[in-house]
N, C-alpha and C positions, 0 to 999 in steps of 0.2 A: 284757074283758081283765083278767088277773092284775097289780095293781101289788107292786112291793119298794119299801122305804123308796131303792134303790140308785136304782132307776127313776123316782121321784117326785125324787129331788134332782135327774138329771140335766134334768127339766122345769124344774123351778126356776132351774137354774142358764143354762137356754137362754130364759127370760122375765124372768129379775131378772138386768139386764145389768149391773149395778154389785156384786151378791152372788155368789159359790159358794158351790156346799153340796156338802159330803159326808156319806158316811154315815163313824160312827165306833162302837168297843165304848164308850169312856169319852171325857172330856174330854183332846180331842189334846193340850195343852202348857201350861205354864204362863201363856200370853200369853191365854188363851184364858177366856173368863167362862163358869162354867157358871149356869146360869139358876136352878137349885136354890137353888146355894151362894147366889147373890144377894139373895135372896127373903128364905134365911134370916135372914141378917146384917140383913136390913131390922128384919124383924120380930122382933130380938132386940134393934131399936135402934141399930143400926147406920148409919154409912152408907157404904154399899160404890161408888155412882157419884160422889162426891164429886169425886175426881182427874178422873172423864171429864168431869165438871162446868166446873172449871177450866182442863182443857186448852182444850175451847171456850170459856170467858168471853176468854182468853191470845189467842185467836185473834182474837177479837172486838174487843177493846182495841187489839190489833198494828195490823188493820184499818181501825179505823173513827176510830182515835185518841182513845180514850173510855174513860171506867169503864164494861163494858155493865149497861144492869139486869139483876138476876140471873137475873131470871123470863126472860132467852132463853134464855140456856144450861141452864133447868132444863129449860124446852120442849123445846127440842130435843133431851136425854139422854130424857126422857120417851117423845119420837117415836119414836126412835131405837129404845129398847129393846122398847116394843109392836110396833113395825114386825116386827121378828125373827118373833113367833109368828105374827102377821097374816099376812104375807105364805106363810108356808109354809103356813097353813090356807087362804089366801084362792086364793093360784094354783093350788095344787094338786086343792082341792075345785069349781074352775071349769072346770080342765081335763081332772080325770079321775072326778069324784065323791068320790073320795075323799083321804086328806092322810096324811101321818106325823103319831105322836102329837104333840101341840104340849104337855101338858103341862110345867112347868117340868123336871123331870127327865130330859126327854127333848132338850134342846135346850141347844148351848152358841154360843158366836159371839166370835169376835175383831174388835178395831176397826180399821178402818183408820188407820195411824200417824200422818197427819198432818191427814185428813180427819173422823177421829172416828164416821164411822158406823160400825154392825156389817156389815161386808164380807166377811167371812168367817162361815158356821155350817156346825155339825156335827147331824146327826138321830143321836142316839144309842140312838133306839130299833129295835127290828124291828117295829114294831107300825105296819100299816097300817088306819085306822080310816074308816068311811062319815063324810060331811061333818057331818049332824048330832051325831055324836059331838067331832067335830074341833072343832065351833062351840060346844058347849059347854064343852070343853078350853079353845080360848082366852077363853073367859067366866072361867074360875075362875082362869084363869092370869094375864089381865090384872089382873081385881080383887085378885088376893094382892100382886102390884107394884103397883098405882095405891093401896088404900088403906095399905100401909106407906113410900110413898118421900113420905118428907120431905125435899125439897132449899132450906130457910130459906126459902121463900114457899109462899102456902097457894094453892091451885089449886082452881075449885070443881067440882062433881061434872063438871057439864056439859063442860067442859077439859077433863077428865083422860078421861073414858068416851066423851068425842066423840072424842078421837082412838083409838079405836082402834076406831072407827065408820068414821072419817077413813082410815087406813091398812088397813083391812080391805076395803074397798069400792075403793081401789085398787089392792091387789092382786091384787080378781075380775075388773078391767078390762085386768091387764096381757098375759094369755095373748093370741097370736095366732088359736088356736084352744082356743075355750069351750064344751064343749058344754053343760056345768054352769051355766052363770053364771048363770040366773037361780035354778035351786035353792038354789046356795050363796047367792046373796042373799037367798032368804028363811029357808035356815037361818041366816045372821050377822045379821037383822035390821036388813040394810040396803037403803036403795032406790037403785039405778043411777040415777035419774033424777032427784037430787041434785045439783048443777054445784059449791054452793058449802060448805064445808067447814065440818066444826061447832067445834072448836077452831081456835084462831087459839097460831102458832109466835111472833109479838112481834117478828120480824126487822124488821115498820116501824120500831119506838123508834128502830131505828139509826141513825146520819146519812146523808141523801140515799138512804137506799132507801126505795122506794114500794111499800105494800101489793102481794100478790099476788094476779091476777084472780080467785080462789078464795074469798081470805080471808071470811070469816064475819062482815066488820065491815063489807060490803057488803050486807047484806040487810037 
């Protein structure tokens, strides 16, 4: 079977039941992050998720009735923006062999308003590529964000490259029907047979929540 980038979002958007995806020429609107622009600003010293930073710490504090430590909300803006490429390489290279470019240029995503994840993304490319292509796109895509996002606490290799081990290997799990999955797994260098999670999200510090069965502070 022939896929279109049109064809692969509507998979995505019928297995990632909290995201849509459409296909787009450029970056739909102004509310909208494009993954490019982000990257750049990083690595010009920038910090461009700052605001998405603080909206979750605001949440957290309302919450939990605390100063939260910083290191959650960095986690989680962290998650968050890996997740974006993972998931659109992960589900789509498990379901069909193949993915939209996942490159930063090719990918943009708006947050949900009160929720803060990326709930919205756009595939701005035409370009549909074989999985081991895809898996290397998100290789160079994740490391150009993980080694410029400075969010005022230092995060070690392991953290920052385990989750998008973490959310790439979720994503080849979420399809109803995979026929790919175990290729994509060995083109993303991940093993299905993995239960507990290699980055840890920091949501324990918070009051009265208890690790999750997953967490990696379990092993």
């Amino acid at each position: 079977m022939t896929y279109t980038p049109s064809r692969l979002a509507d998979i995505l958007a019928e297995s990632v039941t909290w995201m849509t995806v459409r296909t787009a020429d450029s970056v739909p609107g102004p509310e909208w992050v494009s993954c490019a622009d982000l990257i750049a600003e990083q690595r010009a010293g920038g910090d461009p998720t700052y605001d998405w930073r603080t909206a979750a710490a605001a949440d957290y504090a309302r919450d939990y009735a605390i100063d939260p430590p910083v290191q959650v909300a960095a986690m989680f803006t962290l998650m968050w923006y890996v997740q974006v490429p993972a998931l659109v390489a992960g589900v789509s290279a498990a379901a069909t062999g193949v993915s939209p470019e996942v490159s930063p240029g090719a990918l943009a995503f708006r947050r949900h308003p009160t929720a803060h994840y990326p709930a919205e993304v756009a595939l701005l490319s035409k370009e549909v590529v074989p999985l081991t292509t895809a898996a290397e796109q998100l290789r160079a895509h994740t490391t150009a964000f993980l080694n410029s996002y400075r969010p005022a606490v230092k995060f070690g290799s392991l953290q920052r490259f385990g989750a998008v081990d973490d959310e790439v290997r979720a994503a080849i799990r979420l399809p109803d029907e995979a026929p790919y999955t175990d290729q994509a797994a060995a083109a993303f260098g991940v093993s299905l047979e993995e239960k507990l999670r290699t980055s840890c999200c920091y949501f324990y510090v918070l009051p009265n929540v208890n690790a999750c069965t997953t967490c990696p502070r379990f092993r």
